[in-house]
Predicted model as a PDB file, atoms N, CA, C, CB and O in Angstrom, pLDDT in the B-factor column:
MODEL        1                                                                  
ATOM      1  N   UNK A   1     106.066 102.919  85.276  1.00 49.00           N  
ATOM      2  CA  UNK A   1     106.579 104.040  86.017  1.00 49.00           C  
ATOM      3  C   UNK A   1     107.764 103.568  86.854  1.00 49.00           C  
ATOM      4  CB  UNK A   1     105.479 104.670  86.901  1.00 49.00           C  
ATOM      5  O   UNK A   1     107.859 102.618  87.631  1.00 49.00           O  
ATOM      6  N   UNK A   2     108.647 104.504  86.477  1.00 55.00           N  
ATOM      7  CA  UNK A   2     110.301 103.909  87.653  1.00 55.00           C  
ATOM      8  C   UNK A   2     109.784 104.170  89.101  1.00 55.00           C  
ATOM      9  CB  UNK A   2     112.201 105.179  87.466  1.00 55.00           C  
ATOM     10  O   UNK A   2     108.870 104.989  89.188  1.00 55.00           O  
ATOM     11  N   UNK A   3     110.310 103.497  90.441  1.00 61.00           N  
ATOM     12  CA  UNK A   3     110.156 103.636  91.841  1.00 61.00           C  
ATOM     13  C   UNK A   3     110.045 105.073  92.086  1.00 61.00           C  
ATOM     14  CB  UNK A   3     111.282 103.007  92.624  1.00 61.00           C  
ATOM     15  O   UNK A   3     109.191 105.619  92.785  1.00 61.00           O  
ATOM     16  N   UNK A   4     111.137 105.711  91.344  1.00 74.00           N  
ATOM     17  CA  UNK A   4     111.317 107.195  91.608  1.00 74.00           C  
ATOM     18  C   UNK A   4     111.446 108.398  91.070  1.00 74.00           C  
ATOM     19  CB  UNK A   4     111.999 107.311  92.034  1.00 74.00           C  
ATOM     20  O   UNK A   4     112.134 109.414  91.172  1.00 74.00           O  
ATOM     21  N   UNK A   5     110.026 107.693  90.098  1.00 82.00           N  
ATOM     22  CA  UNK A   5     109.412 108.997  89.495  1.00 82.00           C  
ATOM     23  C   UNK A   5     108.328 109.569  90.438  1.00 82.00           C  
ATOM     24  CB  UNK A   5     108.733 108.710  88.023  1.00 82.00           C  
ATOM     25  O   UNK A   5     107.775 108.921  91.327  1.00 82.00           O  
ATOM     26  N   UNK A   6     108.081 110.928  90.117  1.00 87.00           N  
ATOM     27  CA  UNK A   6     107.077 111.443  91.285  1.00 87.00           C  
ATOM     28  C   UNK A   6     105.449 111.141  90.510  1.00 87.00           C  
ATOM     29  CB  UNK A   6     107.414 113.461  91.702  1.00 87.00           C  
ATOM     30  O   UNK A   6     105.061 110.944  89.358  1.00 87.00           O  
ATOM     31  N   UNK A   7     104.888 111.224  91.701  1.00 89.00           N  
ATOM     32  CA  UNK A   7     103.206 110.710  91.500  1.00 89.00           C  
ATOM     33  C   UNK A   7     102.309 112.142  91.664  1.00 89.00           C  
ATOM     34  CB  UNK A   7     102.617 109.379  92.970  1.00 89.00           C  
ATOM     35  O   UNK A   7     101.097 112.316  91.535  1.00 89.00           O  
ATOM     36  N   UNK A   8     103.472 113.169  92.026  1.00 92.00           N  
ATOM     37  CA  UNK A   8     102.306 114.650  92.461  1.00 92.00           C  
ATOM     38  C   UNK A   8     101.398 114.732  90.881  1.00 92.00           C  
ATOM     39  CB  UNK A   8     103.520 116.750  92.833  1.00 92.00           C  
ATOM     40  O   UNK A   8     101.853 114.501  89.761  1.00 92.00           O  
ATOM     41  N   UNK A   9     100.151 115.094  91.217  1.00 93.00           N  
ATOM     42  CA  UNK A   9      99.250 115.141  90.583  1.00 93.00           C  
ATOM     43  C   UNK A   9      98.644 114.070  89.632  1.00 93.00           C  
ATOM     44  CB  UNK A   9      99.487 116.021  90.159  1.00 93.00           C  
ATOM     45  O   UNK A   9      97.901 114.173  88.655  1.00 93.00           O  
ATOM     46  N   UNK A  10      99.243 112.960  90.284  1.00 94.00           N  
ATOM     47  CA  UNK A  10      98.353 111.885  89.339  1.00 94.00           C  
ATOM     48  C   UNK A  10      97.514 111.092  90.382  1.00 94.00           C  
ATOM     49  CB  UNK A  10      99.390 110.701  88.354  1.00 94.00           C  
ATOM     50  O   UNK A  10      97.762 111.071  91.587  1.00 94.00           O  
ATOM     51  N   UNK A  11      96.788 110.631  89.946  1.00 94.00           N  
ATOM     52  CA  UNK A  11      95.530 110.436  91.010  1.00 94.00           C  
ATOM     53  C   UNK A  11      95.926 108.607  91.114  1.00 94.00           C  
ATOM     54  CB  UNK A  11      93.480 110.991  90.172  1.00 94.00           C  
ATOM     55  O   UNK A  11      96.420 107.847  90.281  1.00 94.00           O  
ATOM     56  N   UNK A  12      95.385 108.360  92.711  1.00 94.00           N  
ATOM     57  CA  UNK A  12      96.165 107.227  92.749  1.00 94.00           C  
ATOM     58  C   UNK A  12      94.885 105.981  92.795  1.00 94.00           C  
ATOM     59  CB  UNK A  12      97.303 107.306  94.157  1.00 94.00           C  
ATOM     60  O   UNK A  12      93.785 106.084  93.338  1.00 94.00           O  
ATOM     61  N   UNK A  13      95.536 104.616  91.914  1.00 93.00           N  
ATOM     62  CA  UNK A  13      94.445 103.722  91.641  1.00 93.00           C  
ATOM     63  C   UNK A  13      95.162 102.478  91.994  1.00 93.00           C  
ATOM     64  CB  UNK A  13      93.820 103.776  90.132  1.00 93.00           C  
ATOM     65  O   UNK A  13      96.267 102.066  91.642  1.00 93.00           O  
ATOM     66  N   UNK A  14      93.700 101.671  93.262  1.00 93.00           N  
ATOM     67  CA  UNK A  14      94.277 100.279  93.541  1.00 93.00           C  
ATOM     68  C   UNK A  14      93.647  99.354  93.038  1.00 93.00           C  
ATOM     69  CB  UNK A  14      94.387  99.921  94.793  1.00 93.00           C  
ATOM     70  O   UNK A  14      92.464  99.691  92.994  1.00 93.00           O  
ATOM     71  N   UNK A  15      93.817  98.205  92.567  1.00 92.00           N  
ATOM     72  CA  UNK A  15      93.223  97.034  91.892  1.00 92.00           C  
ATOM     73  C   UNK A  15      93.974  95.994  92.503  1.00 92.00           C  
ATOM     74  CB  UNK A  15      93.306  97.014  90.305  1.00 92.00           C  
ATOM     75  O   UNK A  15      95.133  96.157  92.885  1.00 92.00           O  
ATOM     76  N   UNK A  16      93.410  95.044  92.593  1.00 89.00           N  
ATOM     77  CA  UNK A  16      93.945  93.801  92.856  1.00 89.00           C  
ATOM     78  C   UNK A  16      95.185  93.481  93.813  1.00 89.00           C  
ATOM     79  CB  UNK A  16      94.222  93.377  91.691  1.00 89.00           C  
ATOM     80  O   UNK A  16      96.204  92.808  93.658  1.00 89.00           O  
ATOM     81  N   UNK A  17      94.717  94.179  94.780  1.00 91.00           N  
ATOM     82  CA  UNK A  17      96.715  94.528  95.374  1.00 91.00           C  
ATOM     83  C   UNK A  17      97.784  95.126  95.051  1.00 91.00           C  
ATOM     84  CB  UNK A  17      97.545  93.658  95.408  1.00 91.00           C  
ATOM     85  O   UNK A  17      98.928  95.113  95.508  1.00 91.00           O  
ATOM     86  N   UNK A  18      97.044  95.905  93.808  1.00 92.00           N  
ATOM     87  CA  UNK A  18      98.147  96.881  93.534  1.00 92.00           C  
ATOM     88  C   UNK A  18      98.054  97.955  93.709  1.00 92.00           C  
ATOM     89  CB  UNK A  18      98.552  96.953  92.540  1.00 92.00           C  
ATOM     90  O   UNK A  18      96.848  98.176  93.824  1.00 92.00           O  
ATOM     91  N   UNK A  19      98.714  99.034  93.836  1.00 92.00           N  
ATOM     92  CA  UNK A  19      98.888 100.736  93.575  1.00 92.00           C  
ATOM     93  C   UNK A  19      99.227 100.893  92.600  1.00 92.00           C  
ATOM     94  CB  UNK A  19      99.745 101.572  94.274  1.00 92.00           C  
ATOM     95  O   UNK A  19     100.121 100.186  92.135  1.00 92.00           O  
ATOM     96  N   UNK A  20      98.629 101.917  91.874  1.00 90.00           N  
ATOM     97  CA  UNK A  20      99.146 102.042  90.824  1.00 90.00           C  
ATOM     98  C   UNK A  20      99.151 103.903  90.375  1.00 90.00           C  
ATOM     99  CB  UNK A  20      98.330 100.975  89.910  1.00 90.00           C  
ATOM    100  O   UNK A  20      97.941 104.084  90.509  1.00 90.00           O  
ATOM    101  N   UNK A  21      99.506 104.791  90.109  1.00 92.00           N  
ATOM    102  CA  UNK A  21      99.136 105.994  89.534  1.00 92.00           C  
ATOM    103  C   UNK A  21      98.836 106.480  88.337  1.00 92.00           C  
ATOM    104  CB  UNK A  21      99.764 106.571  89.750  1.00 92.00           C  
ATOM    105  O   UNK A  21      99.728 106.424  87.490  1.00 92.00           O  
ATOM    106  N   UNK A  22      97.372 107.142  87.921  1.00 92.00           N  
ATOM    107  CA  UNK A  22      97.252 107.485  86.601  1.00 92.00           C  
ATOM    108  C   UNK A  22      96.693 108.835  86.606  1.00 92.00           C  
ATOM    109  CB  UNK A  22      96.447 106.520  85.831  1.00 92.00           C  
ATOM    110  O   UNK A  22      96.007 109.142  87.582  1.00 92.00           O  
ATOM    111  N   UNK A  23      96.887 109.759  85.603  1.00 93.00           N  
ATOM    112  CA  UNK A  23      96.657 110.671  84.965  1.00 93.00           C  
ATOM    113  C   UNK A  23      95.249 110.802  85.050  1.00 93.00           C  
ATOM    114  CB  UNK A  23      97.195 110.584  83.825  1.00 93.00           C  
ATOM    115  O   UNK A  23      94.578 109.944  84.476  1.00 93.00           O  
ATOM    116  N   UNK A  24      94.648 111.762  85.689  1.00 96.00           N  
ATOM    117  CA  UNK A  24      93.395 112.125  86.219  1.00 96.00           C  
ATOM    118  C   UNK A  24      92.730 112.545  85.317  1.00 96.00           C  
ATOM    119  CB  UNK A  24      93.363 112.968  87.174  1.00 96.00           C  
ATOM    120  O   UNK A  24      91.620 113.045  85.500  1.00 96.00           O  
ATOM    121  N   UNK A  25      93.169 112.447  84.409  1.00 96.00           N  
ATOM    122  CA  UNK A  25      92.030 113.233  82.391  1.00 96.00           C  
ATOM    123  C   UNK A  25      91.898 111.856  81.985  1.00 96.00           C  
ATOM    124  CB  UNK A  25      93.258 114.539  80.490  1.00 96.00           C  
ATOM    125  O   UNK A  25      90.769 111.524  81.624  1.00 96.00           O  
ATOM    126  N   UNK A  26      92.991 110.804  81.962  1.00 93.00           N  
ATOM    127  CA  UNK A  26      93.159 109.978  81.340  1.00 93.00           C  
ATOM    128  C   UNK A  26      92.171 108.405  82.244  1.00 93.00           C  
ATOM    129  CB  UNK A  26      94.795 110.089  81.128  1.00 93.00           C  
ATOM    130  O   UNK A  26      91.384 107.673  81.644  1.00 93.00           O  
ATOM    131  N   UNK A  27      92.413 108.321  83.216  1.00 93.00           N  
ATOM    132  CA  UNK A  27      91.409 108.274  84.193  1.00 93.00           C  
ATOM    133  C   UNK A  27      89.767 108.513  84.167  1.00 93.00           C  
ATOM    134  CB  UNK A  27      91.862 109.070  84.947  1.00 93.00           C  
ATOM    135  O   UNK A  27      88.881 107.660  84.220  1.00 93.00           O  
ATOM    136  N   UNK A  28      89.634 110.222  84.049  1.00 94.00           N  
ATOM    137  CA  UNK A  28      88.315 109.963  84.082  1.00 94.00           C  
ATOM    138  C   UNK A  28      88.060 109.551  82.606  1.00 94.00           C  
ATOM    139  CB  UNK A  28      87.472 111.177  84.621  1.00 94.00           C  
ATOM    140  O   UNK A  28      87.374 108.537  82.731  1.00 94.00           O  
ATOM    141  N   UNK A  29      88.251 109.800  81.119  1.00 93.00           N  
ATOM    142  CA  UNK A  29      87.964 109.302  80.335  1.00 93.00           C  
ATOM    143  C   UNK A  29      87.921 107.452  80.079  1.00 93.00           C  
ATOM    144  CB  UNK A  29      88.595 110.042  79.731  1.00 93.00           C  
ATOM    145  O   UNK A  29      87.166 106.865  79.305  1.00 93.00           O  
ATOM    146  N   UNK A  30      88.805 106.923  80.844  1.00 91.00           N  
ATOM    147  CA  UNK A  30      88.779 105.467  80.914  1.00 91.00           C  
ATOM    148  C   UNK A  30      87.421 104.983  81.876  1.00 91.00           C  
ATOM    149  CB  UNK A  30      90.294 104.942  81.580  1.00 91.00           C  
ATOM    150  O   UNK A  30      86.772 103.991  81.544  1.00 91.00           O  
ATOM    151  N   UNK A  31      87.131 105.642  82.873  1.00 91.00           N  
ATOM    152  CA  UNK A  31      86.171 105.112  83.442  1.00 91.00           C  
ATOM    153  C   UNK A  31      85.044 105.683  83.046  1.00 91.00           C  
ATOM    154  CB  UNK A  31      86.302 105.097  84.647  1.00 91.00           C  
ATOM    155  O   UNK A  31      84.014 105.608  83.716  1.00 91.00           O  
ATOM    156  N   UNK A  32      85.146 106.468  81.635  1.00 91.00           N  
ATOM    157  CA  UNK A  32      83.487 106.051  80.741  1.00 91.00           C  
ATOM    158  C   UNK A  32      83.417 104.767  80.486  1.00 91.00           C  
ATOM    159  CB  UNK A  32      83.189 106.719  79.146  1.00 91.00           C  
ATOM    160  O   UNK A  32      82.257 104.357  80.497  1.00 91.00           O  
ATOM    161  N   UNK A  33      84.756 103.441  80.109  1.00 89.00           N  
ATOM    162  CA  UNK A  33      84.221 102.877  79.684  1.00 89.00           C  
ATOM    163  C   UNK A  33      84.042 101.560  80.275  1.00 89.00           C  
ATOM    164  CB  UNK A  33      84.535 103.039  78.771  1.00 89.00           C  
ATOM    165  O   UNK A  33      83.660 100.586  79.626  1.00 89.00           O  
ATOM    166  N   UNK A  34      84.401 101.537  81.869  1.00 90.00           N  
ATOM    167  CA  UNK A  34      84.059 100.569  82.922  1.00 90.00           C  
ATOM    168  C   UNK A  34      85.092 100.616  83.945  1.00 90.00           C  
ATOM    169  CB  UNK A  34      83.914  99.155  82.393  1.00 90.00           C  
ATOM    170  O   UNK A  34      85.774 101.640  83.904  1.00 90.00           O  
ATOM    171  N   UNK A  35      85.335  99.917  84.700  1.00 92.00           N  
ATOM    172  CA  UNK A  35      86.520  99.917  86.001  1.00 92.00           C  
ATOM    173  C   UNK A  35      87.602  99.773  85.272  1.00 92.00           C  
ATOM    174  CB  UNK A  35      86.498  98.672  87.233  1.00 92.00           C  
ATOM    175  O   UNK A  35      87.599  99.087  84.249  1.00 92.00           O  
ATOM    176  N   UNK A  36      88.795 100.490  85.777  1.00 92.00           N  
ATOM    177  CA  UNK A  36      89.997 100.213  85.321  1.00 92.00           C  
ATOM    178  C   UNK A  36      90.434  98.713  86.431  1.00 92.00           C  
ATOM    179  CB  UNK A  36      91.022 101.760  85.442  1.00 92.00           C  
ATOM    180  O   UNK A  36      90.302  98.587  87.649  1.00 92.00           O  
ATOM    181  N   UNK A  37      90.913  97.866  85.512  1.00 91.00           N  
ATOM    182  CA  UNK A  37      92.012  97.566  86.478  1.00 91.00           C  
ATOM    183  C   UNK A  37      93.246  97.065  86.200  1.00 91.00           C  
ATOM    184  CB  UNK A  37      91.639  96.794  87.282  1.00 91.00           C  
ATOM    185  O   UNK A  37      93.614  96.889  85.039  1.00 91.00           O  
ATOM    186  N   UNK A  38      93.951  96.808  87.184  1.00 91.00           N  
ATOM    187  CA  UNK A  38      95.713  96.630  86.834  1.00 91.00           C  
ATOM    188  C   UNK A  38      96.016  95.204  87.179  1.00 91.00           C  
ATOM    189  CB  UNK A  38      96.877  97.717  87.883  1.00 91.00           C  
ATOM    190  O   UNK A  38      95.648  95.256  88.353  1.00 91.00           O  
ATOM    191  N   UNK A  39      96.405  94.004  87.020  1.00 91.00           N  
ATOM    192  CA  UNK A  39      96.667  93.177  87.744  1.00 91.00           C  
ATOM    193  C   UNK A  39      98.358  92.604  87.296  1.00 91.00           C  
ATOM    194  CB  UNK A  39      95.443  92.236  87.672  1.00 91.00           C  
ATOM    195  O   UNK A  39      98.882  93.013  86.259  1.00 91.00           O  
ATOM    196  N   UNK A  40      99.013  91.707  88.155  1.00 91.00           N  
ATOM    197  CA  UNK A  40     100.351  91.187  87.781  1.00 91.00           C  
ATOM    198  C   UNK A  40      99.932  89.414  87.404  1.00 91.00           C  
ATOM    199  CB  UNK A  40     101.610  91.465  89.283  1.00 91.00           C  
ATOM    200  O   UNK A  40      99.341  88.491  87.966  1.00 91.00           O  
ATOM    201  N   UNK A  41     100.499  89.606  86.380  1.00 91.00           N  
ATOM    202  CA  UNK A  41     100.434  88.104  85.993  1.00 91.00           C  
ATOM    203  C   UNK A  41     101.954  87.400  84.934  1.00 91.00           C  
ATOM    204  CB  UNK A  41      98.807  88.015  84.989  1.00 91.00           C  
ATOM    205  O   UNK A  41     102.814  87.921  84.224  1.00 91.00           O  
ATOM    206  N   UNK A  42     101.603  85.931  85.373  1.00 93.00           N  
ATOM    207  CA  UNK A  42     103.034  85.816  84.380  1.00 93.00           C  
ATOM    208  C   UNK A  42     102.276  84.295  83.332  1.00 93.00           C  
ATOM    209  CB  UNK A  42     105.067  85.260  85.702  1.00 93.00           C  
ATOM    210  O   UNK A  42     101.387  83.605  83.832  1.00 93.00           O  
ATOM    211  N   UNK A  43     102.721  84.065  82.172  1.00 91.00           N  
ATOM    212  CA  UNK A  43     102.189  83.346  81.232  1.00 91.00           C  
ATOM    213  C   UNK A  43     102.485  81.793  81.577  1.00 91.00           C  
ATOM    214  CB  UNK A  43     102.722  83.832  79.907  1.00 91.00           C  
ATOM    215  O   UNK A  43     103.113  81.420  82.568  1.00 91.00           O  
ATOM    216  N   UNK A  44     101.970  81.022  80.671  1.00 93.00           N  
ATOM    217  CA  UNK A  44     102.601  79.738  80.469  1.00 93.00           C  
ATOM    218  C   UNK A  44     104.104  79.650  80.399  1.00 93.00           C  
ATOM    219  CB  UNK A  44     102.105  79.208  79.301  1.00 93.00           C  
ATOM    220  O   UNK A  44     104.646  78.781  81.082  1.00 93.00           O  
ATOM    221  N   UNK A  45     105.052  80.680  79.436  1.00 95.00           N  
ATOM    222  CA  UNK A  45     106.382  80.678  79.363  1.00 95.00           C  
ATOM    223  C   UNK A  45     107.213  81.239  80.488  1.00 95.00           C  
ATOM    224  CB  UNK A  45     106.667  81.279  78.278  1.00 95.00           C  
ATOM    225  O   UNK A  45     108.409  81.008  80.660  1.00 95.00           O  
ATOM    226  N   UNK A  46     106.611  81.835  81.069  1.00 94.00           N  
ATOM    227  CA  UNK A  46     107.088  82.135  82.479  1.00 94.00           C  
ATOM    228  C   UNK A  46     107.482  83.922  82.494  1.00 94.00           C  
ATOM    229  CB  UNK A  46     108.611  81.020  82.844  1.00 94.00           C  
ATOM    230  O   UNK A  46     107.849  84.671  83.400  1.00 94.00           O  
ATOM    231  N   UNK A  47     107.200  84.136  81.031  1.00 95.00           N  
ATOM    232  CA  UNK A  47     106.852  85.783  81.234  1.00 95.00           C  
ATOM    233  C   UNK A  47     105.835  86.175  82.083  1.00 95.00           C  
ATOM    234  CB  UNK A  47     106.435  86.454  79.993  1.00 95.00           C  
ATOM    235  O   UNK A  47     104.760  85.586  82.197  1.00 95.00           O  
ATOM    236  N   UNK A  48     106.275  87.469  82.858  1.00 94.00           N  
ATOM    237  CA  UNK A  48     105.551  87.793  83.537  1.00 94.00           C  
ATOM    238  C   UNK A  48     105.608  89.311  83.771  1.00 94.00           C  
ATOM    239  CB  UNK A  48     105.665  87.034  84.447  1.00 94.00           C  
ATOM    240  O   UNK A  48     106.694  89.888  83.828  1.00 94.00           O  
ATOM    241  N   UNK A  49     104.397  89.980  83.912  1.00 93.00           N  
ATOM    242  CA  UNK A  49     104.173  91.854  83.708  1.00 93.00           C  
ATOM    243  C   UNK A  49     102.905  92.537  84.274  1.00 93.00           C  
ATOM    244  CB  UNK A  49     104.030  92.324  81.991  1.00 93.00           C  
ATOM    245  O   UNK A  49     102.523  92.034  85.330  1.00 93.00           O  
ATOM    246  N   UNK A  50     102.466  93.154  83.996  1.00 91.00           N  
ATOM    247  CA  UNK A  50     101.522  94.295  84.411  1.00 91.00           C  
ATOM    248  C   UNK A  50     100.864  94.473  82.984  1.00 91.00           C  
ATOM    249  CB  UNK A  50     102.334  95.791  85.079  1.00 91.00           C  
ATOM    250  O   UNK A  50     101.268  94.676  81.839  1.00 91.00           O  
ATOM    251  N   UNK A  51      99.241  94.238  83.832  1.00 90.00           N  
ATOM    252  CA  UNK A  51      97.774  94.530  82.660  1.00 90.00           C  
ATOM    253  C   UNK A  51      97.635  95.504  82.784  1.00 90.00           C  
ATOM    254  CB  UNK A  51      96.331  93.967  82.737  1.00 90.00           C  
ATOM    255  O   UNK A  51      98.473  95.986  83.546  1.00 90.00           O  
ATOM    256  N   UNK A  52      96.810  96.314  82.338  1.00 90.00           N  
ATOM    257  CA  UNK A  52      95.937  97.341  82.840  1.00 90.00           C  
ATOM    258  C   UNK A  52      94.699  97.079  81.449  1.00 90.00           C  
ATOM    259  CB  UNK A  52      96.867  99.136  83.002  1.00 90.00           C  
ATOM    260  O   UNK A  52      94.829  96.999  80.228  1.00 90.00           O  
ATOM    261  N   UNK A  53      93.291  96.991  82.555  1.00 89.00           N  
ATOM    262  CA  UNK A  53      92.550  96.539  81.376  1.00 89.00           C  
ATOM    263  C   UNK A  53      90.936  97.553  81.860  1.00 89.00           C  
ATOM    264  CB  UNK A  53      92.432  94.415  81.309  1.00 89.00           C  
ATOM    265  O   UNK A  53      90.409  97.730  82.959  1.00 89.00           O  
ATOM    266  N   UNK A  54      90.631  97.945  80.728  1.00 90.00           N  
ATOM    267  CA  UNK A  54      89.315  98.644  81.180  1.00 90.00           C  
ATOM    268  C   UNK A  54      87.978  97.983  81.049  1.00 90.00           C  
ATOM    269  CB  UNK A  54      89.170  99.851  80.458  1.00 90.00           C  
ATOM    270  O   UNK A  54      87.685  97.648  79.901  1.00 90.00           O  
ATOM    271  N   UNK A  55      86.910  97.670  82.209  1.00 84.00           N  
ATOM    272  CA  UNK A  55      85.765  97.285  81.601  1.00 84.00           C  
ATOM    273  C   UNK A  55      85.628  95.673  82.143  1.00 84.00           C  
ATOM    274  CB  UNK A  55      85.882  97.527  79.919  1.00 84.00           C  
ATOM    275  O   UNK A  55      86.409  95.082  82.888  1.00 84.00           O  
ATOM    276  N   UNK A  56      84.333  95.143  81.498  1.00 76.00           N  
ATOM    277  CA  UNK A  56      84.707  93.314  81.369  1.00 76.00           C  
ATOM    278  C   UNK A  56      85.035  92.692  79.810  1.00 76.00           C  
ATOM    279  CB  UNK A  56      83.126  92.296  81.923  1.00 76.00           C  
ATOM    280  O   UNK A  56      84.464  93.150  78.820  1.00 76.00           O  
ATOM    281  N   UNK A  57      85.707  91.949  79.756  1.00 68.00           N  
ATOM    282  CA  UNK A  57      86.276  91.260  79.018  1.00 68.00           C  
ATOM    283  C   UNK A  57      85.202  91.109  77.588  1.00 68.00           C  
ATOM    284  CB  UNK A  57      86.669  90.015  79.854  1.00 68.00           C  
ATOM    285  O   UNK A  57      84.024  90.774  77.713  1.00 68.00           O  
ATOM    286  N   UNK A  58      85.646  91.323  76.656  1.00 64.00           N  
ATOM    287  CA  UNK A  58      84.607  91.494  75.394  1.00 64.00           C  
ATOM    288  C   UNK A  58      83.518  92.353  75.707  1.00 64.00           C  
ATOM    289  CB  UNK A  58      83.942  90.136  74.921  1.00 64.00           C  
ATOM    290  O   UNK A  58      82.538  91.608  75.681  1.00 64.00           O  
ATOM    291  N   UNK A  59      83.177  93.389  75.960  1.00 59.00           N  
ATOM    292  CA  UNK A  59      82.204  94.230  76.215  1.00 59.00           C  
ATOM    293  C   UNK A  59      82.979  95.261  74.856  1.00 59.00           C  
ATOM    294  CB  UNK A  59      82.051  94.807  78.058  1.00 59.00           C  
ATOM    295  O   UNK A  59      84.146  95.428  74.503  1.00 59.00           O  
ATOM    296  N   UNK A  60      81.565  95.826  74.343  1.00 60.00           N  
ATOM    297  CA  UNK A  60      81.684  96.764  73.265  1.00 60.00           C  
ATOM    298  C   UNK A  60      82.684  96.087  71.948  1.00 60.00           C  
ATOM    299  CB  UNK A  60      82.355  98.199  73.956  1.00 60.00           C  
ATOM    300  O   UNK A  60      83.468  96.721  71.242  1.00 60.00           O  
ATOM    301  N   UNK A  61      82.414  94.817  71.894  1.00 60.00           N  
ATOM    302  CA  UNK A  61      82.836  93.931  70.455  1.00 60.00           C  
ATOM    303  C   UNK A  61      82.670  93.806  69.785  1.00 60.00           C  
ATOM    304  CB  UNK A  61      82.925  93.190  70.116  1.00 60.00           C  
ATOM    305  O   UNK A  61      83.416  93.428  68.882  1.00 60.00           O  
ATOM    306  N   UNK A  62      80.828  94.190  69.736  1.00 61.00           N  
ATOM    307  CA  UNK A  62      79.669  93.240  68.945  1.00 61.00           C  
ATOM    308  C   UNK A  62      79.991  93.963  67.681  1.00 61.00           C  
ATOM    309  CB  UNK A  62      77.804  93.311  69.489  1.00 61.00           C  
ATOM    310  O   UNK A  62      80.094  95.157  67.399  1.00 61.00           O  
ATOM    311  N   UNK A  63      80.147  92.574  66.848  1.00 58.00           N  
ATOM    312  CA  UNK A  63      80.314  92.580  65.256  1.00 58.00           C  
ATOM    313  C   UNK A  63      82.520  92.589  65.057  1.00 58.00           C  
ATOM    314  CB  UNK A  63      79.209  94.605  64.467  1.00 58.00           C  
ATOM    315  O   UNK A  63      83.015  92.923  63.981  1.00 58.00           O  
ATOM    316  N   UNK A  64      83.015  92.363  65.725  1.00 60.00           N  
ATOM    317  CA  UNK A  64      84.739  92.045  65.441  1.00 60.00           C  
ATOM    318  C   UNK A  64      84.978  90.821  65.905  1.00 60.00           C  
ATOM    319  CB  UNK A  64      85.876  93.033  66.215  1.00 60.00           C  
ATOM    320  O   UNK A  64      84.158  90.013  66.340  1.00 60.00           O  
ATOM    321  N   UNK A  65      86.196  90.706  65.792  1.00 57.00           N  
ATOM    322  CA  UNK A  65      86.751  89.417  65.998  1.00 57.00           C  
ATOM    323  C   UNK A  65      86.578  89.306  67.342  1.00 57.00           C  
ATOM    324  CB  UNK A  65      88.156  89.201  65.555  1.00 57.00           C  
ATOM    325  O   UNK A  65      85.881  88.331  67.624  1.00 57.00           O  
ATOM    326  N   UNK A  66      86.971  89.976  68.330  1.00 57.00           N  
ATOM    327  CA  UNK A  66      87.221  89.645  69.379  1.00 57.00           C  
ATOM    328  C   UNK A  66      85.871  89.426  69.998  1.00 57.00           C  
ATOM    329  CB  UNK A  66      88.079  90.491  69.931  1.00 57.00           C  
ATOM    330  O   UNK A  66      85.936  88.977  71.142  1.00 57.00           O  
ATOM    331  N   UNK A  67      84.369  89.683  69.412  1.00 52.00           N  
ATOM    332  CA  UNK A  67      83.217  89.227  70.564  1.00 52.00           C  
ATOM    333  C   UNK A  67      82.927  87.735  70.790  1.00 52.00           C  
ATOM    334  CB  UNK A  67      81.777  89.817  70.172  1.00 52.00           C  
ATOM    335  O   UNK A  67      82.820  86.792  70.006  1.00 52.00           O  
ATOM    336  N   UNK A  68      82.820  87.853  72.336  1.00 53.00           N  
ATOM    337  CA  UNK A  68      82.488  86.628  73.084  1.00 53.00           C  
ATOM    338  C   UNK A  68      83.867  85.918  73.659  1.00 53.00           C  
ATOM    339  CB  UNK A  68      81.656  85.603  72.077  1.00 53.00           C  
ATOM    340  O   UNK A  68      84.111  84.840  74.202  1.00 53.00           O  
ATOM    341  N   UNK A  69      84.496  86.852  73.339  1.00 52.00           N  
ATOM    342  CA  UNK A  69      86.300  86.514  73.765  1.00 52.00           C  
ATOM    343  C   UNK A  69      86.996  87.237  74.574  1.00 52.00           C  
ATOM    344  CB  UNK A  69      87.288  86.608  72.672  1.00 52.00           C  
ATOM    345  O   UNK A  69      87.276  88.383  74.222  1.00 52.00           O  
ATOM    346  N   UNK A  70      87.396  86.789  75.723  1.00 54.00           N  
ATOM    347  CA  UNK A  70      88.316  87.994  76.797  1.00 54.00           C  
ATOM    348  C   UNK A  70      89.396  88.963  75.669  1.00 54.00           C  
ATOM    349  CB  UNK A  70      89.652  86.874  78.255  1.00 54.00           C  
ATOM    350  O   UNK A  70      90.028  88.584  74.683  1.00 54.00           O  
ATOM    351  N   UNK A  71      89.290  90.180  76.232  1.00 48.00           N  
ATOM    352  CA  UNK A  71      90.448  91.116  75.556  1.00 48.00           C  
ATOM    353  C   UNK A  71      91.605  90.808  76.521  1.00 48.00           C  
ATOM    354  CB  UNK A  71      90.074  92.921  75.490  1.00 48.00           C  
ATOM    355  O   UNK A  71      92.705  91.336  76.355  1.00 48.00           O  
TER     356      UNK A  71                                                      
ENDMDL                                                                          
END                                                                             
């Protein structure tokens, strides 16, 4: 989201020191499937951005590649 786009009617969500605004349909459907959260991080290469991740890490995997492995 740009600095100065408007936030009227999106419902506002903090995680980790952040603010963040999301879409209140989109929202409550995400938190069927655990806490949202947002965090800032930057890699080994020195990229660096914004998560947004729902839930704990490998939850609802069982039987794909990704179980027993952070998403």
């Amino acid at each position: 989201m740009a600095l100065d786009e408007s936030t009227d009617g999106l419902e506002k969500l903090d995680s980790n020191g952040i603010t963040a605004y999301i879409d209140p349909a989109l929202s409550k459907e995400l938190s069927k499937l655990g806490d949202i959260q947002v965090d800032y991080i930057i890699n080994e290469f020195g990229q660096s951005g914004y998560t947004v991740r729902v839930g704990e890490p490998g939850t609802g995997c069982a039987g794909c590649s990704c179980e027993g492995s952070p998403s």
